[in-house]
C-alpha positions, 0 to 999 in steps of 0.5 A: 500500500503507498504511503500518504507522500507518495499518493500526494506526489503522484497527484502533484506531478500528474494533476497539478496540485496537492492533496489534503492527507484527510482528503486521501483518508476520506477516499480511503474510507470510502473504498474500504481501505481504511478500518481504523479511526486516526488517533487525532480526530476530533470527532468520530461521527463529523467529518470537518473536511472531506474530500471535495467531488472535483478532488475524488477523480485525481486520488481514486487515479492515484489508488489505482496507480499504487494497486490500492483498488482495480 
């Protein structure tokens, strides 16, 4: 599985710009990726930023890239 910093230079270098870690952790939740809470949220039911629509094409690319998801 890729690490956050290299999901986020491969979304740099092919798209142009920089994704949030809580934006890759949102898309990772809504893949299935991820089962765990990060130790750091403020709240469990609240998600204060998610990834935004127009973001979600370029991370799920990325996921793809890695063998995150077919």
């Amino acid at each position: 599985m890729a690490t956050y910093k290299e999901i986020q230079a491969f979304v740099r270098e092919k798209y142009g710009f920089t994704v949030k870690t809580c934006w890759i952790a949102d898309m990772k939740k809504i893949c299935g990726l991820s089962d765990r809470v990060a130790p750091n949220r403020i709240s469990l039911t609240e998600k204060t930023n998610p990834c935004p629509h127009e973001k979600r094409e370029a991370i799920l690319d990325a996921f793809s890239f890695f063998k995150m998801i077919k």
